[in-house]
C-alpha positions as CSV (number, residue, x, y, z in Angstrom):
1,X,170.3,422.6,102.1
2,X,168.9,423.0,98.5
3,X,170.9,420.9,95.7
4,X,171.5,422.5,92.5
5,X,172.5,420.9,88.9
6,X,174.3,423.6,86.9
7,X,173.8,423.0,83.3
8,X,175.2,425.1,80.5
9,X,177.5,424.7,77.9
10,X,179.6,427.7,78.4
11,X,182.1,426.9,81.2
12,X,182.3,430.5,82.5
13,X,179.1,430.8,82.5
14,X,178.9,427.7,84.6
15,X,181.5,428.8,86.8
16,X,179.8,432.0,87.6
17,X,176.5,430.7,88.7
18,X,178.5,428.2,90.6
19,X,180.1,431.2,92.7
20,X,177.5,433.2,92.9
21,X,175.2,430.4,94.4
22,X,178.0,429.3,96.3
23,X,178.0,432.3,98.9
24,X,174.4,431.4,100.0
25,X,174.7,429.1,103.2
26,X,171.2,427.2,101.8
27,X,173.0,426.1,98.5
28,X,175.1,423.7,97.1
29,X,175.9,423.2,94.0
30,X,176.1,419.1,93.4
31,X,177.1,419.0,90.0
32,X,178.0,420.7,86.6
33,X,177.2,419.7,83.1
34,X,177.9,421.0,80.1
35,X,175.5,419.2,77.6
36,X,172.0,417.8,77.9
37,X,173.1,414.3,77.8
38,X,175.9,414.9,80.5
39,X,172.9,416.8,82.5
40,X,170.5,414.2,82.4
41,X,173.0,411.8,83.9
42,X,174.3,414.5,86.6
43,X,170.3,414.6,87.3
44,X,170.2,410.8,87.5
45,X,172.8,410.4,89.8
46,X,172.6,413.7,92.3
47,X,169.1,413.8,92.4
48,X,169.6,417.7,92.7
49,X,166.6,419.2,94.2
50,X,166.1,422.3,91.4
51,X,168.0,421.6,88.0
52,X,169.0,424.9,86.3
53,X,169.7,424.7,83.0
54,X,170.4,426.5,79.6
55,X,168.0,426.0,76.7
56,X,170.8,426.0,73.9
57,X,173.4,423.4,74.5
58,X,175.1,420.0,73.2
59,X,173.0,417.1,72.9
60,X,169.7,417.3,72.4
61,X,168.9,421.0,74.3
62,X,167.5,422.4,77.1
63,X,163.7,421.7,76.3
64,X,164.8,418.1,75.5
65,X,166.4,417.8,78.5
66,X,163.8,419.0,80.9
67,X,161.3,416.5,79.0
68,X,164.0,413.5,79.8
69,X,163.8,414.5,83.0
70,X,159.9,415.4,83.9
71,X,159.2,411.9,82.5
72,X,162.0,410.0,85.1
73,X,161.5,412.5,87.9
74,X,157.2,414.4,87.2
75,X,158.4,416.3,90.8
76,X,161.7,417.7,89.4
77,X,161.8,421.6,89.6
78,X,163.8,422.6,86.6
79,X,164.5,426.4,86.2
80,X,165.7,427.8,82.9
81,X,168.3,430.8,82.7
82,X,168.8,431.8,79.0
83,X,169.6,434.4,76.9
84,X,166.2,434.0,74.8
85,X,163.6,435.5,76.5
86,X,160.9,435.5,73.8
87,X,157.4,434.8,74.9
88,X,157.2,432.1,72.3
89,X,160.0,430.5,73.7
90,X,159.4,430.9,77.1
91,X,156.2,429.4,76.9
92,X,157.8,426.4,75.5
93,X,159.7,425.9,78.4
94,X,156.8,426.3,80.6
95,X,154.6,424.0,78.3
96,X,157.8,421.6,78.5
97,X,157.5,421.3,82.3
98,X,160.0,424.4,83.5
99,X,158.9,425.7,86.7
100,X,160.4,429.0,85.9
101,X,162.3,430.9,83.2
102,X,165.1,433.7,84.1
103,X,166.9,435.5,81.6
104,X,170.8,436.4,81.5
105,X,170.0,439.6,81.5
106,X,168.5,439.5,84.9
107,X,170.1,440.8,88.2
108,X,172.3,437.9,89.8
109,X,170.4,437.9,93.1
110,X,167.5,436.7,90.9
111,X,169.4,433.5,90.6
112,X,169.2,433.0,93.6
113,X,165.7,434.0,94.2
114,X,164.5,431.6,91.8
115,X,166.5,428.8,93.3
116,X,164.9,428.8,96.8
117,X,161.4,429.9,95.3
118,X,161.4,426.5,93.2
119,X,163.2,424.4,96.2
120,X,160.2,425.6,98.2
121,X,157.3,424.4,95.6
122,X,156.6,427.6,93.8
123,X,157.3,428.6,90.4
124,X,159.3,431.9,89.2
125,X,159.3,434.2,86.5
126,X,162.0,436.6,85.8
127,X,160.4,440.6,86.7
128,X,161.0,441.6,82.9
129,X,158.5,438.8,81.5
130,X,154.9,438.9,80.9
131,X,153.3,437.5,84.7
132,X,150.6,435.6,82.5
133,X,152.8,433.2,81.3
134,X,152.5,431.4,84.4
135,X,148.6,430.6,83.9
């Protein structure tokens, strides 16, 4: 069973990702959040195994967050899912510790995709984004 951590501050949003993921038999979503700072606690507590989050939220941000994390946990897999999807940006995230980056423009079976590639040790990178960000 792969654990997910749902964070984004739009509770729709939230709630979609948490239905979508919830028809896979191999996922289960643990916990919600809808600020960093409520995140890095959800991340504390469930120990999720692949921590999905939004870049722009409450409380410090995505790229915050995923440093707070990567410094408690260096083997977390964190995936972001954004609605920015410039290079610059992206490779932020990467830089930041992000073992993929899918945007909220993508497909919603990529969701899932990305979950079980990065609860199996691999990283993912939406289809519509340059493939040498990941070097």
């Amino acid at each position: 069973m792969i654990h997910v951590l749902l964070a984004d501050d739009h509770p729709v949003v939230r709630s979609g990702y948490q239905r979508l993921l919830a028809l896979e038999p191999d996922i289960r979503v643990v916990a919600e959040a809808a600020d960093a700072d409520a995140a890095y606690a959800g991340f504390i507590q469930h120990q999720p195994d692949v921590l999905v989050t939004d870049l722009t939220m409450p409380g410090g941000g995505g790229l915050d967050l995923i440093r707070r994390v990567l410094r408690r946990a260096p083997q977390a897999r964190v995936l972001v899912f954004s609605m920015h999807d410039s290079v610059p940006l992206v490779r932020q995230a990467l830089d930041s510790g992000a073992r993929g980056f899918l945007t909220k423009a993508s497909a919603p079976e990529s969701l899932v995709h990305a979950v079980r590639t990065l609860a199996a040790g691999d990283r993912y990178l939406a289809p519509e984004l340059p493939a040498w960000l990941l070097d």
